[in-house]
C-alpha positions as CSV (number, residue, x, y, z in Angstrom):
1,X,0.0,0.0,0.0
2,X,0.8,3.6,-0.8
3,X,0.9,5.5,2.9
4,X,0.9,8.7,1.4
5,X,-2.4,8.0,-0.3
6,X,-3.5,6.0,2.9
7,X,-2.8,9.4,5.1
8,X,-5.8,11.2,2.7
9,X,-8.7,7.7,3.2
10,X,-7.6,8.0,6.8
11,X,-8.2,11.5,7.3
12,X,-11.6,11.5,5.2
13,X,-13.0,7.5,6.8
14,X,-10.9,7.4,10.1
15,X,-9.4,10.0,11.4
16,X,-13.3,11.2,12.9
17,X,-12.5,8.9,15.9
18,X,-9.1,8.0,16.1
19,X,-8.3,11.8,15.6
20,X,-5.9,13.6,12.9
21,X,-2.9,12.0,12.1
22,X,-3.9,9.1,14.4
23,X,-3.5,10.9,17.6
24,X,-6.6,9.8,19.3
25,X,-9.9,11.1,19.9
26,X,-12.5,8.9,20.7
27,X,-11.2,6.1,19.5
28,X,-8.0,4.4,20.4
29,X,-4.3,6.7,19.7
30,X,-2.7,4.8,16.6
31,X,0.8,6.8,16.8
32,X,3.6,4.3,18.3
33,X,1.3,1.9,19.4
34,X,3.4,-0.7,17.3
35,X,0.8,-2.2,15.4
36,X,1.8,-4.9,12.3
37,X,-0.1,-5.1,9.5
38,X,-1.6,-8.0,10.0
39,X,-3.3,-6.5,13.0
40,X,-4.1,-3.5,11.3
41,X,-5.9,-5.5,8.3
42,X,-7.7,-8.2,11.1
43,X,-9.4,-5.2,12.5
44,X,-10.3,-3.3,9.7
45,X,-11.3,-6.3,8.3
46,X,-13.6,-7.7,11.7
47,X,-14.2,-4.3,13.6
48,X,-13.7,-3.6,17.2
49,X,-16.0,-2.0,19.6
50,X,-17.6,0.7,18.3
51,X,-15.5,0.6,14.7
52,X,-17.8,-1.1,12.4
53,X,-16.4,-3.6,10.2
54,X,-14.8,-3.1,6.3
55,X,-14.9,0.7,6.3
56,X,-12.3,0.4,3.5
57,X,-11.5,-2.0,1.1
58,X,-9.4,-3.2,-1.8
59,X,-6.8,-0.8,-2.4
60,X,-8.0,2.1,0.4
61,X,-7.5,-0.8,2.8
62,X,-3.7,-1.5,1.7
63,X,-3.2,2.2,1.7
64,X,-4.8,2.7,5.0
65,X,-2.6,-0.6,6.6
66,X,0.4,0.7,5.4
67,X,0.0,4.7,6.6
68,X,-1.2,3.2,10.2
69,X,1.8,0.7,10.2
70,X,4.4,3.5,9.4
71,X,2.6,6.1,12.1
72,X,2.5,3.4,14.7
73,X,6.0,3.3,14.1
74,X,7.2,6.4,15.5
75,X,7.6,7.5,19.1
């Protein structure tokens, strides 16, 4: 996935909860929490709490995977 491109679907799909540039709002803070993409596609793909399931798919998902991977990356 493209991060860059994920950064723009996370800020219009996710970034309502989990706040802009994945700092946390109401949902949980996505900057260095470490997450792999394989965690980041499980729950996208089956939801948690109050995320619903498969808000982005196909190529938004892999775009979205790879921004939150490299943003749970830093400190």
């Amino acid at each position: 996935g493209n991060p860059e491109r994920g950064a723009e679907v996370f800020a219009d799909v996710c970034a309502g909860c989990h706040g802009e540039g994945g700092e946390g709002g109401s949902a949980r803070r996505l900057v260095g929490s470490r997450l792999d993409a394989e965690t980041v596609a499980a729950t996208i793909a089956e939801g948690t709490g109050a995320m619903p399931a498969g808000l982005v798919s196909g190529q938004d998902e892999a775009d979205v995977i790879a921004y939150v991977v490299s943003i749970s990356a830093q400190p």
